[in-house]
C-alpha positions as CSV (number, residue, x, y, z in Angstrom):
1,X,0.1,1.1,2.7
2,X,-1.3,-2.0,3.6
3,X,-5.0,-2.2,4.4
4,X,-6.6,-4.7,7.2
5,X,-9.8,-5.6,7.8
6,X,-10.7,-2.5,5.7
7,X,-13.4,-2.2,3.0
8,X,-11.7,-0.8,0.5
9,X,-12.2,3.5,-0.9
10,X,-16.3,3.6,-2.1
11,X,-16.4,6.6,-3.4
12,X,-14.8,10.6,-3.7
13,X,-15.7,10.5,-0.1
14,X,-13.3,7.5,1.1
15,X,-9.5,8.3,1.3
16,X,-7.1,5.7,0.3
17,X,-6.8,3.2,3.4
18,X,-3.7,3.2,5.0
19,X,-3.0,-0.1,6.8
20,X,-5.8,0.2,9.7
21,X,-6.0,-2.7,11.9
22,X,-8.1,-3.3,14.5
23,X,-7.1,-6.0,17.2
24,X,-9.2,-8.8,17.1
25,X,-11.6,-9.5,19.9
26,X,-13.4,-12.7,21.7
27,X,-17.3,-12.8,21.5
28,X,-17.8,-14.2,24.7
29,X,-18.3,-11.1,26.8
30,X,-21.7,-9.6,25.9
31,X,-20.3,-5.7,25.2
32,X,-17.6,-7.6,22.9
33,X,-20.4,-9.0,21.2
34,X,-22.3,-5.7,20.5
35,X,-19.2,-4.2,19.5
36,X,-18.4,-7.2,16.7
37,X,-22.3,-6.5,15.7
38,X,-21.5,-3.0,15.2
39,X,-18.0,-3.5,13.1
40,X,-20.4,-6.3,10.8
41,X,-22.9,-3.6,10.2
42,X,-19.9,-1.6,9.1
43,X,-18.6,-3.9,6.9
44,X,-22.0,-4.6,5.5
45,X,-22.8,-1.0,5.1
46,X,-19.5,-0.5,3.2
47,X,-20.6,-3.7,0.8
48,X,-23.7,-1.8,0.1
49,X,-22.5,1.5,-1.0
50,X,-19.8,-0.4,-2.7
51,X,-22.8,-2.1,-4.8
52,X,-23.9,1.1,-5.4
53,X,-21.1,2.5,-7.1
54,X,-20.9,-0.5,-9.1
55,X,-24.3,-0.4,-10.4
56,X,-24.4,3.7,-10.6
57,X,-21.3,3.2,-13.1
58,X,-22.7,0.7,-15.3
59,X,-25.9,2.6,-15.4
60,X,-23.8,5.9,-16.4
61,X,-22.0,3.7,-18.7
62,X,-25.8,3.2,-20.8
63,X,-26.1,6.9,-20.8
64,X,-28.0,6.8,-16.9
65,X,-27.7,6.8,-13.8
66,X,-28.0,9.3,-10.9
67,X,-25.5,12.7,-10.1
68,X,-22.7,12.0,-8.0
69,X,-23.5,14.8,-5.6
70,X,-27.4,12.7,-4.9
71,X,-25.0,9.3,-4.5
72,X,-22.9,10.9,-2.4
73,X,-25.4,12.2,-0.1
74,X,-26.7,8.2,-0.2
75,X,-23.1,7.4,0.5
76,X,-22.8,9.5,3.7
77,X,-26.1,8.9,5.1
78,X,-25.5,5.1,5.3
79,X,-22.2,5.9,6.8
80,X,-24.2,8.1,9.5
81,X,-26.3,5.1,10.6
82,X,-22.9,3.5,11.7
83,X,-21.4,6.4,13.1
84,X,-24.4,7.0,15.2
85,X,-24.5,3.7,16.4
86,X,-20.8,3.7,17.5
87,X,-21.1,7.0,19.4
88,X,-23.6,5.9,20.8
89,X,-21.7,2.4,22.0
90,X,-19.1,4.4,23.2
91,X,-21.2,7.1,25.6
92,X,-22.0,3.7,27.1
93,X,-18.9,2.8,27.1
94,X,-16.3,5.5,27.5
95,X,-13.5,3.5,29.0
96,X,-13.6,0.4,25.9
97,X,-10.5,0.9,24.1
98,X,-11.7,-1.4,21.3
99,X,-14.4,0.8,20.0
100,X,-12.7,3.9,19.8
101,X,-10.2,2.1,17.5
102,X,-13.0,0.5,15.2
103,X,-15.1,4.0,14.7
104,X,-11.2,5.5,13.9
105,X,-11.3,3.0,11.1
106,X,-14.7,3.8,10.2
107,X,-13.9,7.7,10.2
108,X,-10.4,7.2,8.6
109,X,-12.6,5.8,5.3
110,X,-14.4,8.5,5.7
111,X,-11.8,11.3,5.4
112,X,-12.5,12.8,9.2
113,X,-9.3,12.5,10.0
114,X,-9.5,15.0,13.0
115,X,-12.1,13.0,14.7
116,X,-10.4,9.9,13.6
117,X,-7.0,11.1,15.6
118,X,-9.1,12.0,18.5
119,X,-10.4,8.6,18.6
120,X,-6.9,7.1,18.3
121,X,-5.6,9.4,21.0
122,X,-8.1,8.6,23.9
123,X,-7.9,4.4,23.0
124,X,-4.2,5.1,23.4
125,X,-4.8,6.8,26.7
126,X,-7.2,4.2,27.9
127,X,-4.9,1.3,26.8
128,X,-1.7,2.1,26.0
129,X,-0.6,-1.5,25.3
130,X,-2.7,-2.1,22.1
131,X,-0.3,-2.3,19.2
132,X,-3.0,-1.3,16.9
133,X,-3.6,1.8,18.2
134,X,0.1,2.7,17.6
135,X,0.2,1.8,14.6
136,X,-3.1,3.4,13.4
137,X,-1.2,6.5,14.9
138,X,1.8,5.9,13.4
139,X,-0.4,6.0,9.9
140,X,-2.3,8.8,11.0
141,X,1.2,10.8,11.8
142,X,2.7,9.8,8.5
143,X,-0.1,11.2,6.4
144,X,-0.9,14.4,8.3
145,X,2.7,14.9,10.2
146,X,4.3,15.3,12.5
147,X,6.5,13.0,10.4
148,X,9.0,12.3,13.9
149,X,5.7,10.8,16.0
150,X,4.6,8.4,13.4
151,X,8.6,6.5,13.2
152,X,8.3,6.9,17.6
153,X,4.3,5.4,16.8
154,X,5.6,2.5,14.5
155,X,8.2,1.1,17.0
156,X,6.3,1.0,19.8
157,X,3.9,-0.8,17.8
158,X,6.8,-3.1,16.6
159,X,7.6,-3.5,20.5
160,X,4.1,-4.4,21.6
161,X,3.6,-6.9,19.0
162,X,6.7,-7.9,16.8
163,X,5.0,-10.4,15.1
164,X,2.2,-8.4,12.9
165,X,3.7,-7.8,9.8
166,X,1.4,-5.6,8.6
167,X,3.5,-3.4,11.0
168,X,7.1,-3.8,9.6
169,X,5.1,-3.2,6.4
170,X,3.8,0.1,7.3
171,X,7.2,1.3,8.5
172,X,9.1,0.7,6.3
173,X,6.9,2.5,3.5
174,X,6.9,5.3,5.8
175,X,10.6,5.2,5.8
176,X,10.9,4.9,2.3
177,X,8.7,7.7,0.9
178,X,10.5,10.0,3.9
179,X,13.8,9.4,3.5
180,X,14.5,13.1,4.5
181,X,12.8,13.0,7.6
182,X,14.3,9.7,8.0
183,X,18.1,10.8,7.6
184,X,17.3,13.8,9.7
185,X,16.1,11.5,12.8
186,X,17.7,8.5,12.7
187,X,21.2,10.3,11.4
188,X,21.5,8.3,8.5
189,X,22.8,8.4,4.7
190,X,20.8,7.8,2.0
191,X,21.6,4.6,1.7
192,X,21.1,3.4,4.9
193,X,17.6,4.8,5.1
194,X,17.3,2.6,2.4
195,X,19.2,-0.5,4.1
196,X,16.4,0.5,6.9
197,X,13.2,0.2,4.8
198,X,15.1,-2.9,3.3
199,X,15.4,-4.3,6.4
200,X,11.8,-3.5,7.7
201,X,10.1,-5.5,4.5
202,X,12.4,-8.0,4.9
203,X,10.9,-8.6,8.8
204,X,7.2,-8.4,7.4
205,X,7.9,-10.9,4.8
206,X,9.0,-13.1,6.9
207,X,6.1,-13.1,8.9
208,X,3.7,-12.9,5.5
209,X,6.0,-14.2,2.8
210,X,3.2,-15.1,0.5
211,X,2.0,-11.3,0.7
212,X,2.0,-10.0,-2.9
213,X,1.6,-6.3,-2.1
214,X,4.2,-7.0,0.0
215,X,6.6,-8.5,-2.2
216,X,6.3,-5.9,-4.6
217,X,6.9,-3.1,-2.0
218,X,10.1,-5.2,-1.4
219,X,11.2,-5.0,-4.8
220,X,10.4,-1.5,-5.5
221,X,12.8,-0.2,-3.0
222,X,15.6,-1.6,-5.3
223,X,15.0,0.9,-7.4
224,X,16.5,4.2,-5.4
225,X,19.5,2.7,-4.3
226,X,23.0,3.3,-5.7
227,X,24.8,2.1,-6.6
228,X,21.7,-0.6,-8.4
229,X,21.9,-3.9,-6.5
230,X,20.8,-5.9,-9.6
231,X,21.2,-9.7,-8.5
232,X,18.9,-8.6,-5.7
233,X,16.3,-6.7,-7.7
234,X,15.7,-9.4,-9.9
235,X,15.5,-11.6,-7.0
236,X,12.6,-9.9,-5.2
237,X,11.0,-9.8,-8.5
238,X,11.2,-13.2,-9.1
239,X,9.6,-14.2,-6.0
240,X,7.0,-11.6,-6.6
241,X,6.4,-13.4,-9.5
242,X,5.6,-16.6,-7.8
243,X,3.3,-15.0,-5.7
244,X,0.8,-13.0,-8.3
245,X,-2.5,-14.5,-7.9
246,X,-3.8,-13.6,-11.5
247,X,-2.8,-12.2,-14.8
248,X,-2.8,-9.1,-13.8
249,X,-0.7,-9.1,-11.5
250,X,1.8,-11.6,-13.1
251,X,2.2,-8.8,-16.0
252,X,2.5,-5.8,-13.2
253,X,5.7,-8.1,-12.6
254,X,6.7,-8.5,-16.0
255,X,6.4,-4.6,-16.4
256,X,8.9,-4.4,-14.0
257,X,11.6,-7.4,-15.0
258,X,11.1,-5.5,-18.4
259,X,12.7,-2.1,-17.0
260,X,15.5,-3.9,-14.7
261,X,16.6,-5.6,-17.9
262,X,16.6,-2.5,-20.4
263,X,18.2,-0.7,-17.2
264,X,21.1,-3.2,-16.8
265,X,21.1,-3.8,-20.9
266,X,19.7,-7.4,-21.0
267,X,17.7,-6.4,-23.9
268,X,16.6,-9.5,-24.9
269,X,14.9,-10.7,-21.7
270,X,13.4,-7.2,-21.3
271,X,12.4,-7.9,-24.9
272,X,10.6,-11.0,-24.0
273,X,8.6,-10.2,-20.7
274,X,7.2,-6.9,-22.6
275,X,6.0,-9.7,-25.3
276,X,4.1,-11.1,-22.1
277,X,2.5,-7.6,-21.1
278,X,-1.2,-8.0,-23.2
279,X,-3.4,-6.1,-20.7
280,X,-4.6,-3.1,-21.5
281,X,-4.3,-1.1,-18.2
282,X,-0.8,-1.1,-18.6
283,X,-0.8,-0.3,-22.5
284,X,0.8,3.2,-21.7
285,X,4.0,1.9,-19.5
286,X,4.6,-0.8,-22.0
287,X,4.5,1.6,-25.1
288,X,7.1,3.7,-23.3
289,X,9.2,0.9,-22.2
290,X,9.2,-0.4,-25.7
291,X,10.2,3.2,-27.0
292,X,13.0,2.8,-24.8
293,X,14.0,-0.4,-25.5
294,X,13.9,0.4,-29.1
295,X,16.1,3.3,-28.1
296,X,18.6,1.5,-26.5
297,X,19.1,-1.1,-29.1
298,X,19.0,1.5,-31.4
299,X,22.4,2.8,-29.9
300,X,23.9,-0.4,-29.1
301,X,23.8,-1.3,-33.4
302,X,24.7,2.1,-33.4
303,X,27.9,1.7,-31.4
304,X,28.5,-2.0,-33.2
305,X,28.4,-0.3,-36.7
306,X,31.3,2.3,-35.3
307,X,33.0,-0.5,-34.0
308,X,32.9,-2.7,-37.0
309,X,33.9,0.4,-39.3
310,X,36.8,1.4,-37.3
311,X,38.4,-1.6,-36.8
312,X,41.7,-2.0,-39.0
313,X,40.9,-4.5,-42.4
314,X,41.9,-7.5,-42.3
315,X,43.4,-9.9,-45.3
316,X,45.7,-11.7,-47.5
């Protein structure tokens, strides 16, 4: 999912972040401006344990370094000094939609995702016209279930605000990873649940077409539909390609042009983009895409040595 104005998971303590966003907010008002205060200090408490981890690991990595059980403990007793300060904002301030959303962010890191729902439940009740909330809801639903609410959470989301891509993007990979559910609610085929989550990238990227992460998510869908829609696949690709920001992900890509190409038997060009795959983090998927490239023109000389031997001499 895609993550907004999220610190990114610190530690065994942090869950994955799942495309939180919290509606952004003037500073003229002075409770606006405490609340901004209060979502920096989050942000810079999240940098800090971040440096921790960082430094703990390289210290580990020289034989060092303290247990993870004492950095934990570090961990969640810097995250207690924000959580006390937002509970604290918000028994001053019961009725301000806006808070409740940003401490649900701050929980949602966290892994309380019971208070986190409660949070997300009474900003809904207080303001039920904040697209954020519905889709924080709709992420929430889509983890924990039920899997119905979060689709109903997404488009009213999409209908408070259809121009925030990030939630097209959430939606659809919501419907692509449920496609049962989806079939099941929406009385759809298969292949129309993936024409759906098609459709619902296709929105965001229009909104964010120079969205990576995005792109990618695009492309990936190609892969489960059938029959393969190749000139299309290779086409979101491509224009994944343009978009990678740095090596890495320029060879994710070529990882992936590889496999279409051994898939629709262009072994040559898959040939040639493994050749560009040099990182190691993706040494394992390249040895076992070269295995099966190997494989495969293995059996096509295979079949060309049948053909050539069967085929009636010819002479004087």
């Amino acid at each position: 999912m895609v993550a907004t104005n999220q610190p990114a998971a610190l530690s065994n303590l942090v869950t994955q972040t799942t495309g939180i966003s919290v509606t952004a907010i003037s500073t003229n008002d002075p409770v606006e401006q405490e609340l901004s205060k209060l979502e920096n200090d989050d942000d810079a408490a999240a940098a800090e344990v971040d440096g921790w981890i960082r430094e703990n690991d390289q210290f580990k990595a020289k034989g060092a370094g303290i247990p993870d059980a004492e950095l934990n403990r570090r961990i969640r007793a810097r995250f207690d000094i924000c959580k006390k300060a937002y509970e604290d904002f918000i028994k001053r301030h019961p009725q301000y939609a806006q808070a409740r959303i940003a401490y649900a962010s701050l929980l949602h890191d966290l892994g309380e995702e019971d208070t986190e729902s409660d949070q997300l439940l009474k900003a809904r009740d207080i303001d039920p016209t904040i697209p954020s909330v519905w889709n924080n809801l709709g992420n929430y639903y889509g983890e924990f279930g039920p899997m119905t609410n979060a689709f109903k959470c997404y488009e009213k989301a999409i209908q408070l605000d259809p121009t925030e891509p990030v939630y097209y993007h959430n939606f659809g990979d919501t419907v692509f990873l449920y496609r049962k559910d989806v079939r099941e609610y929406y009385h759809i085929n298969e292949q129309q649940v993936f024409d759906k989550a098609v459709g619902l990238y296709r929105e965001a990227m229009k909104l964010d077409p120079t969205n990576f992460s995005l792109a990618t998510d695009v492309a990936t869908t190609y892969y489960g539909i059938r029959p393969f829609r190749t000139n299309d696949a290779f086409v979101c690709w491509t224009n994944a390609l343009k978009l990678a920001n740095d090596e890495i992900q320029r060879e994710y890509v070529y990882v992936h042009l590889a496999r279409i190409n051994i898939k629709v038997d262009r072994l040559a060009e898959a040939q040639h983009f493994l050749d560009e795959v040099t990182n190691s983090s993706y040494g394992d998927l390249k040895r076992r895409l070269q295995r099966n490239l190997n494989e495969e023109k293995a059996t096509n000389s295979a079949a060309a040595k049948a053909v050539q031997s069967n085929s009636p001499a010819t002479g004087p």
